[in-house]
Structures are given as structure tokens and as C-alpha cells.
C-alpha positions in Angstrom: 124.0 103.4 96.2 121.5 102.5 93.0 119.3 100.2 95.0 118.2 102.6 97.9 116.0 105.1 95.0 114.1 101.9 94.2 113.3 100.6 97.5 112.2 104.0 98.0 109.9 103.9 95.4 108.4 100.5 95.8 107.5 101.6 99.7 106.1 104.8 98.6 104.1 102.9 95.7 103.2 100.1 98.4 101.7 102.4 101.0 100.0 104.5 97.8 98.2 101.1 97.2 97.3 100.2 100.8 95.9 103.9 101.3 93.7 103.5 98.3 92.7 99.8 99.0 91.7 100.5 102.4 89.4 103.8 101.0 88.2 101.9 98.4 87.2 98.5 100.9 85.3 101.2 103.2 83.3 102.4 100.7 82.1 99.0 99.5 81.7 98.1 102.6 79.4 100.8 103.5 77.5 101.0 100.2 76.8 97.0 101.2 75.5 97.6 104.3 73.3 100.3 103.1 71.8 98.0 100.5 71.7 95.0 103.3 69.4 97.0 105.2 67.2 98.8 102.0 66.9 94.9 101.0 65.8 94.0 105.0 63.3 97.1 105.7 62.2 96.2 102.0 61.6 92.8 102.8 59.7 93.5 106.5 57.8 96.2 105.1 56.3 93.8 102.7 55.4 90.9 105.3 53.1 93.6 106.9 49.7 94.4 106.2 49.7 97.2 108.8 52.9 99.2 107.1 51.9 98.6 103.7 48.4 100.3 104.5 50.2 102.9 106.7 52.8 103.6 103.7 50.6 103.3 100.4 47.2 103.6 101.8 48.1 107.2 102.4 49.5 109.1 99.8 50.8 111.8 102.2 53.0 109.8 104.0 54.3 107.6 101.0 55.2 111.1 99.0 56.1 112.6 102.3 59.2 109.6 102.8 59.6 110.0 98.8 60.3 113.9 99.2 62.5 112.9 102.4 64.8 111.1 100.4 65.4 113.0 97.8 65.9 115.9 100.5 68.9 113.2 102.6 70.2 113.0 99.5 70.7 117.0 98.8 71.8 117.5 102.2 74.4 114.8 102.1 75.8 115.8 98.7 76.1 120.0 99.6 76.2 119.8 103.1 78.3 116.9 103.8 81.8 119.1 104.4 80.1 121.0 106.9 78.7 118.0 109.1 80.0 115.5 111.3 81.0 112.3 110.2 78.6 110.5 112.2 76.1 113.0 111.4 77.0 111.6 107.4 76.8 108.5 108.4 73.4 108.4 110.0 72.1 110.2 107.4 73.1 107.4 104.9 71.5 105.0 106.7 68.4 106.4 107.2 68.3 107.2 103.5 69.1 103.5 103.4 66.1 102.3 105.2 63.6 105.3 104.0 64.6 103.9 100.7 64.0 100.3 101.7 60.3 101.4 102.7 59.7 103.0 99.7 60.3 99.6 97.5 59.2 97.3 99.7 56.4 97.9 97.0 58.7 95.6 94.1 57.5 92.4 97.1 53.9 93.2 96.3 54.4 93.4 92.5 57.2 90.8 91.4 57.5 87.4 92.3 60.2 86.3 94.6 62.0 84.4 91.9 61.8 87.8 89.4 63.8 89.7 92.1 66.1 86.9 93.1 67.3 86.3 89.3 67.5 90.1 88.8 69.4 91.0 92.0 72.1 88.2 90.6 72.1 90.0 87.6 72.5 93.2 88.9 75.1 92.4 91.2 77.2 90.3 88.3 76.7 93.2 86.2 77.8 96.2 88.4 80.8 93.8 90.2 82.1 94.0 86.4 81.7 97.2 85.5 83.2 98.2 89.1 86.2 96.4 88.1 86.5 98.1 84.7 86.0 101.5 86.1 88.9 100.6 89.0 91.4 98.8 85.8 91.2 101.0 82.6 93.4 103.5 81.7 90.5 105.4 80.1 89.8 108.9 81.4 86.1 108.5 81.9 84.8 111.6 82.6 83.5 112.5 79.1 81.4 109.5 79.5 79.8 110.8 83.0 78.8 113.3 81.4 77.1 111.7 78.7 75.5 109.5 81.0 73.9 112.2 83.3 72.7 113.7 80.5 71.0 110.5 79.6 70.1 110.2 83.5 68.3 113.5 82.7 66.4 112.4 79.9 65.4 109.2 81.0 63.8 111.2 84.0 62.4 113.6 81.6 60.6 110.8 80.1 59.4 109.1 82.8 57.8 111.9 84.0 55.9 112.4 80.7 55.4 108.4 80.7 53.0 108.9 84.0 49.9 110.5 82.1 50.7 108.3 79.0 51.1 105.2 80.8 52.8 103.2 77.5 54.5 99.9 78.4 56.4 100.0 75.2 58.0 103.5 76.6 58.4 101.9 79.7 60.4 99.7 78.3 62.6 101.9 76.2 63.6 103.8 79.3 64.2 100.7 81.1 66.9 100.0 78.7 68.2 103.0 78.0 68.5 103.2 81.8 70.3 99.6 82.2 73.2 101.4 79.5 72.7 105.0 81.5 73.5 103.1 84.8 76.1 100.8 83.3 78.3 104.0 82.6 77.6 105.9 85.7 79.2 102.6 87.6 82.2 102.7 85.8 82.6 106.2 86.2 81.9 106.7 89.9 84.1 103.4 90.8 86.9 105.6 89.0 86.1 108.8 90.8 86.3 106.9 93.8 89.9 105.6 92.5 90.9 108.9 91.7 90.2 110.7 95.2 91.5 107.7 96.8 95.2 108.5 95.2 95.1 112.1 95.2 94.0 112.5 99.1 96.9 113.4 101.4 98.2 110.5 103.3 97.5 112.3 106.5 94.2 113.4 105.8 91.4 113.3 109.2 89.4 110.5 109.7 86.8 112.5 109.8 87.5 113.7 106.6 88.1 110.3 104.9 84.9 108.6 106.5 82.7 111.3 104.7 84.3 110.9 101.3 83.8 107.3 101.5 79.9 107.9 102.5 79.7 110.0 99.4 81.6 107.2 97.3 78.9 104.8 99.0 76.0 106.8 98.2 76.6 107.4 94.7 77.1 103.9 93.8 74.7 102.8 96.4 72.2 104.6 93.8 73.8 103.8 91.0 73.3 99.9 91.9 69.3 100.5 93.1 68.5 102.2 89.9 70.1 99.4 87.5 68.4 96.7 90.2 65.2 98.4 89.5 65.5 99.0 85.3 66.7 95.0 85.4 63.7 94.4 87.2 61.7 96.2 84.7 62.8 93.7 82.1 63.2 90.4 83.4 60.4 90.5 86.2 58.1 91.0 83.1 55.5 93.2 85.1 54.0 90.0 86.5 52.7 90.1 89.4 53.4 88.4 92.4 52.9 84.5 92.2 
């Protein structure tokens, strides 16, 4: 009579757990195949002379695919409940190679080595702030906050940076962006833990594909933008070798 109430509860906290690990497995998945194919357009952009001078021999085009990125991004994160899931999906993934275009210009500027040793960098260093975002306790929405904030500001600066053109500046942002993109990872990985637990078991496929394109997306940008401040810092602005 005592044991059925807690082989109740261990099934209900089993399935719980396998709901959330499957949501939480498609969204890494899809955020590593979006990056697997920024990295491949990235790298065959860069082995061709005719695409680079199609892409930054004309500043039209190269602010054209700039301007279409950040519009695939607004569209996906206000419009997503009103599209398809496969419309969400293809959207990702052209973001995901548009993206790969546009820094395909990192091949032309770094060495090979540089982005090797910072990719493993990156990679160790959002895999571990991934994991504390999916293990503490901590509510960490105050520090979201905090960090867009700071997301703002670095931007702010940047923009300023362009007609001032200051490496030391540069390099401020760069690390103020490495800590900015630090805490966004932690937060977004527990955002995505949070709507994994609180979505209704029965919820449409449909429905759970788009959430995990959005969970994908924002830390599919939240990896790119600490790949590229990293970069900043350990390629050392040489050029390629």
C-alpha cells in the first residue's frame, strides 16, 4: 500500500527526465549542425577567389547578406509561432550558411592554427558553462539581464570603435564580450532547461521542433560571438600565415 505512491513518483520523475533530455539533445543537435555548416560554407567561401570577390568586392551584396541575417533572425524570433516548423527550420539553416559566408572573411585574416586553437577554446569553454547553466540551482535570470545589457553596450561601443579604429578598445570589448557571452550561455542553457520541464508532455511536434530551433538559435549565437571575441584575443590580429 506504501510502495505504489513511490513507484508512482519515480515513473512520473523518469519520464520528466526523458522528455527534457530528449528536448534538450534536439537542440544541441540542431545548434551543431548549424554551426557544422557556418564552419563548411565558411571554409569554401574562403578557398574561392570568385566568392570572395563576389562577396567583399561589392559592398552591396556583402551588407545586403549582413542586413539579411539580422532580418532571419527577427523573423524567427517574432514570427516563429506563426510559421511552420519546417518553415523554422529552413530559415535556421539558411541563417546558418548566410552566416558562414559572412565569416568566411576570419580564413583570410587568421591563420589556420589561430582559429583551430580558438575554436577548442571556445568549445571547452561554452561545453562548461552549458553544463553549469543545465546543474545549478541558481535562478539566473537576473544575470541575463545584466548580460544583455552588457551585450548592448559592447555593441554601443563597437559602433563608435569604427570611426576611432583603437586596438586597445578593440580589445576591451573583446573581453568584456568573452565575460558578456560567458553569462548569456549559462543563461540560455537554463532557459532551455526550464521550458523543457514546464512544456506539457503532450505538446505537438510541431510545437516542440520550433522551441528547440529557438533554443538552437540563441545558443548557436551565443557560441559564434564568444568564437569570434576569443578569436580577437588569441589570433592576435595576425594575418594569415
Amino acid at each position: 500500500m506504501n510502495q505504489a505512491p513511490y513507484y508512482s513518483r519515480e515513473t512520473d520523475n523518469i519520464q520528466v527526465q526523458s522528455i527534457v533530455n530528449d528536448f534538450v539533445r534536439s537542440v544541441y543537435n540542431w545548434m551543431a549542425i548549424g554551426l557544422a555548416l557556418t564552419g563548411f560554407v565558411a571554409f569554401y567561401v574562403s578557398s574561392s577567389q570568385t566568392l570572395i570577390r563576389i562577396i567583399f568586392g561589392n559592398p552591396i551584396i556583402f551588407y545586403g547578406m549582413i542586413i539579411g541575417e539580422l532580418a532571419l533572425v527577427f523573423v524567427l524570433g517574432s514570427r516563429v509561432n506563426k510559421m511552420e516548423a519546417s518553415t523554422a527550420t529552413g530559415l535556421f539553416i539558411l541563417y546558418s550558411a548566410l552566416n558562414g559566408a559572412t565569416l568566411s572573411s576570419i580564413f583570410l585574416v587568421y591563420s589556420g592554427s589561430s582559429i583551430a586553437q580558438t575554436f577548442f577554446i571556445c568549445a571547452g569553454t561554452f561545453i562548461a558553462c552549458s553544463i553549469y547553466g543545465m546543474a545549478t540551482k541558481r535562478d539566473l535570470t537576473s544575470v541575463g539581464n545584466f548580460m544583455m545589457m552588457g551585450l548592448f553596450g559592447i555593441i554601443i561601443a563597437s559602433l563608435v570603435n569604427m570611426f576611432f579604429r583603437s586596438q586597445g578598445v578593440e580589445l576591451i570589448i573583446s573581453y568584456l564580450g568573452v565575460f558578456i557571452f560567458v553569462g548569456l550561455t549559462a543563461y540560455d542553457t537554463q532557459k532551455i532547461k526550464v521550458m523543457a520541464l514546464t512544456r506539457p508532455a503532450d505538446l505537438d511536434d510541431s510545437i516542440v521542433r520550433k522551441g528547440a530551433i529557438m533554443g538552437a538559435l540563441s545558443l548557436y549565437l551565443d557560441f559564434i560571438n564568444l568564437f569570434l571575441m576569443l578569436l580577437r584575443i588569441f589570433g592576435g590580429g595576425s594575418s594569415r600565415d
